[in-house]
MILO-706931 format. One record per residue (C-alpha): residue number from 1; x, y, z; residue in three letters. Coordinates in Angstrom, 1 decimal. Example, Ala and Ser with C-alpha at 12.3 -4.5 7.8 and 13.67 -1.06 7.14 Angstrom:
2
   pos        u        v        w   code
     1     12.3     -4.5      7.8    Ala
     2     13.7     -1.1      7.1    Ser
end
This chain:
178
   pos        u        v        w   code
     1     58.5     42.1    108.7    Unk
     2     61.6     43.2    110.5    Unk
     3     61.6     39.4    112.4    Unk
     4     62.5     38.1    109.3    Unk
     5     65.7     39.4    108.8    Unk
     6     66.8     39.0    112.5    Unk
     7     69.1     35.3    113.0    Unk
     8     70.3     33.9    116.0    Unk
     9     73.8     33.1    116.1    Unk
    10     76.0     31.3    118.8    Unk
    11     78.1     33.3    120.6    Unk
    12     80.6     30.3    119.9    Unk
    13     80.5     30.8    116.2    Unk
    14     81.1     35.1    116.6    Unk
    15     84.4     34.2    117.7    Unk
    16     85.2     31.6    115.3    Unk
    17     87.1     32.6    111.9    Unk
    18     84.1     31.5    109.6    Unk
    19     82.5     34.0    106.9    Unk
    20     80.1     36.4    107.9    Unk
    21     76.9     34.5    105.5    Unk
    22     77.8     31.0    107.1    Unk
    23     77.7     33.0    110.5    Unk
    24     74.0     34.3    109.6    Unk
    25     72.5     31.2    108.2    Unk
    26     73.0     28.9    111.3    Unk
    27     70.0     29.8    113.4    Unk
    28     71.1     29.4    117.5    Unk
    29     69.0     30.5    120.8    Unk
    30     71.8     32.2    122.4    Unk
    31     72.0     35.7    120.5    Unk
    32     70.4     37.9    117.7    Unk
    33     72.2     39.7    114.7    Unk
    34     70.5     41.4    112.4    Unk
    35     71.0     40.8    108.6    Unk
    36     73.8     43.2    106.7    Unk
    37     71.1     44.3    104.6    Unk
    38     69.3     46.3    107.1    Unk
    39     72.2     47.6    108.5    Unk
    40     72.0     50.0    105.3    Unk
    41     68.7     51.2    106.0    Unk
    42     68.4     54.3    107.8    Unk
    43     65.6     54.4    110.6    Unk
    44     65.2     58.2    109.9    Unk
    45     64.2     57.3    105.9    Unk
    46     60.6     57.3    106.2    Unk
    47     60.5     60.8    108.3    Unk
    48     62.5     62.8    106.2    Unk
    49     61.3     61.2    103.0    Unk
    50     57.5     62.3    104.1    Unk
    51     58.7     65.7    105.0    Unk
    52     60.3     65.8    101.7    Unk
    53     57.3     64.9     99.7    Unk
    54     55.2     67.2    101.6    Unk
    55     57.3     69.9    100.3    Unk
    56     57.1     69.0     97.1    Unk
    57     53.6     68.9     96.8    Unk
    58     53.1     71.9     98.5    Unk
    59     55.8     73.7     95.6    Unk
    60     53.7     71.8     93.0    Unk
    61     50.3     73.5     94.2    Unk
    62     52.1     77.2     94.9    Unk
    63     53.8     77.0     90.9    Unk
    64     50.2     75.9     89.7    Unk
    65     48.7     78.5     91.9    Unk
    66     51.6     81.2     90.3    Unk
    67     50.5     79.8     86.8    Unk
    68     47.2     80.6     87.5    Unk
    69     48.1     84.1     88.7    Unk
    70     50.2     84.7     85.5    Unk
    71     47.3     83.1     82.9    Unk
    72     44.1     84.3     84.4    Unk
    73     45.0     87.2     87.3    Unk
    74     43.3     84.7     89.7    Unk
    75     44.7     82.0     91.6    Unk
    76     43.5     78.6     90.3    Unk
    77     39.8     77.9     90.7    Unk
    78     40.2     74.0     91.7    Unk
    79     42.3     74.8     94.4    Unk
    80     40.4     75.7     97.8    Unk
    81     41.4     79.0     99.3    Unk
    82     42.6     76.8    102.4    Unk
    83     44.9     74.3    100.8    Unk
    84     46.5     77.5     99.1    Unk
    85     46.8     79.1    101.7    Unk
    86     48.7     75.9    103.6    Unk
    87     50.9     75.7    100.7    Unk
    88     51.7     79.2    100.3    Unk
    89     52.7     79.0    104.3    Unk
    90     54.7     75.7    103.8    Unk
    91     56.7     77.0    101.1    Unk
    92     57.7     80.2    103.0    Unk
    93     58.9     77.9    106.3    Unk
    94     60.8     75.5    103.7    Unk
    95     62.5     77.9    101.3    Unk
    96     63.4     80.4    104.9    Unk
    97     64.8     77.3    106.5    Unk
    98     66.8     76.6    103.4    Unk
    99     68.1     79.7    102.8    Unk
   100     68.9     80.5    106.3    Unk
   101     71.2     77.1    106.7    Unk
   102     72.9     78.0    103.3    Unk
   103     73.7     81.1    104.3    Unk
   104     74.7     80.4    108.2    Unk
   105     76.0     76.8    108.0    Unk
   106     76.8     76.8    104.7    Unk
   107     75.1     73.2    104.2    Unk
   108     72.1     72.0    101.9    Unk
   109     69.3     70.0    103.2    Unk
   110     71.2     66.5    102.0    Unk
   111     74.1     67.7    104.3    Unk
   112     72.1     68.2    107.0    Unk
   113     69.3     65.3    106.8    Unk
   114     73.1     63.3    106.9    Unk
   115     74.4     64.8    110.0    Unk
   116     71.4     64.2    111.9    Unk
   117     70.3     61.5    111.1    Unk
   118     73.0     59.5    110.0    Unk
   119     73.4     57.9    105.9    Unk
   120     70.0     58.3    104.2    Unk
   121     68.5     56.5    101.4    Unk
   122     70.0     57.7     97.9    Unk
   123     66.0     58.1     96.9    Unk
   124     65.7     60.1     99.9    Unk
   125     68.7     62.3     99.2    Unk
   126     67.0     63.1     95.3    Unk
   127     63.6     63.8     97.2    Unk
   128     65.2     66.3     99.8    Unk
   129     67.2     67.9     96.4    Unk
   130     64.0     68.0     94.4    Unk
   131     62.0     69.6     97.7    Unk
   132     64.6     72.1     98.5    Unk
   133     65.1     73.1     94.3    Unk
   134     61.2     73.2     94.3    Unk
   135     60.5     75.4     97.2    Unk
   136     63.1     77.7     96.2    Unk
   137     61.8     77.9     92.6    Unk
   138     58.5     78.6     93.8    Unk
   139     59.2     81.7     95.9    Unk
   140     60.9     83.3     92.4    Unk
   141     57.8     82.5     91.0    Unk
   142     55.9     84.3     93.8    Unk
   143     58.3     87.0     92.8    Unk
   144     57.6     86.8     89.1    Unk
   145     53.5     86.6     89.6    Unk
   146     53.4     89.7     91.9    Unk
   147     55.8     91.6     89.4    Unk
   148     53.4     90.5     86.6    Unk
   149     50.3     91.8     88.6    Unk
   150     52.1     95.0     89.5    Unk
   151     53.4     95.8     85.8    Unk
   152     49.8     94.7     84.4    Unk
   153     47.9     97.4     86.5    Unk
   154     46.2     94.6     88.8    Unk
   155     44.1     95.8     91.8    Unk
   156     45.3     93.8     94.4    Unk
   157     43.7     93.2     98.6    Unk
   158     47.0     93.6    100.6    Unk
   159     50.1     91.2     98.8    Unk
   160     47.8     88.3     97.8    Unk
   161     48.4     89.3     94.8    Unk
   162     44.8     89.0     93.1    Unk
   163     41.9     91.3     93.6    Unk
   164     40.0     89.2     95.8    Unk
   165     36.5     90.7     95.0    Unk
   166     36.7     90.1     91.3    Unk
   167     38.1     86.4     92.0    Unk
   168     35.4     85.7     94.2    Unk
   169     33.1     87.0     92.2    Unk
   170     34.4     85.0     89.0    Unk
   171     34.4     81.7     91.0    Unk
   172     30.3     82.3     91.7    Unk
   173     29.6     82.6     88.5    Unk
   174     31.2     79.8     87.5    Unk
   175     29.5     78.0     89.9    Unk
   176     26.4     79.3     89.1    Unk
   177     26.9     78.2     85.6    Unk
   178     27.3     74.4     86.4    Unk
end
């Protein structure tokens, strides 16, 4: 827990000449200081860490879901409409945030998750790379999937990109078949 790390110290011994480590090992009831190896850790960590790895699964299931598109001329059969749908969504806000602060600011998300929220986590950093990379990979492969149905004579419902009708009706009969 975060008590653990916390020391009292005398107020005496803050002004005193002494090392910093014989400073934090003498426990006192006068004042807290909180150990130099939590000073490191950014607060903000956990938040854009989560944010970060909600991204990247939401790239992972809108690439399998382009894959899917590419191999079958349906989007992937495992995957419920809704959760595809969320992805889809996600990935649009993400790779138009990104893209928009590149162009703008001139800053990547690293950058920026630094500025706001002061030194991050070097893990973190690789997970915001890996998210904004990700995201921005899968809208060229939204690109490539819709070029591949136009090229390939696909009937497609609007810019889904699949003909709904002949998905749906594949998906009943393979659950009809189980």
């Amino acid at each position: 827990t975060a008590n653990a790390f916390v020391h009292k110290i005398p107020v005496q011994n803050l002004k005193s000449k002494r090392s910093r480590a014989s400073l934090v090992s003498k426990p006192s009831k006068t004042r807290k200081i909180i150990s130099p190896s939590l000073l490191y850790y950014a607060r903000y960590d956990n938040l854009v860490s989560g944010v970060a790895e909600i991204s990247i699964g939401s790239s992972i299931a809108v690439l399998w879901s382009e894959f899917a598109i590419l191999a079958t001329g349906c989007g992937p059969y495992d995957l419920p409409n809704w959760v595809e749908r969320f992805t889809y969504q996600e990935v649009i806000l993400a790779s138009s945030f990104i893209i928009y602060k590149r162009i703008v600011d001139r800053k990547g998300l690293v950058r920026i998750g630094e500025e706001a929220y002061g030194s991050l986590n070097s893990f973190t950093n690789i997970q915001v790379q890996l998210a904004e990379w990700l995201s921005l990979i899968a809208v060229f492969g939204a690109f490539v999937a819709f070029s591949s149905q136009l090229v390939n004579g696909g009937q497609m419902d609007g810019l889904s990109g699949v003909d709904i009708a002949t998905c749906s009706s594949i998906q009943d009969f393979k659950a009809l078949s189980k």
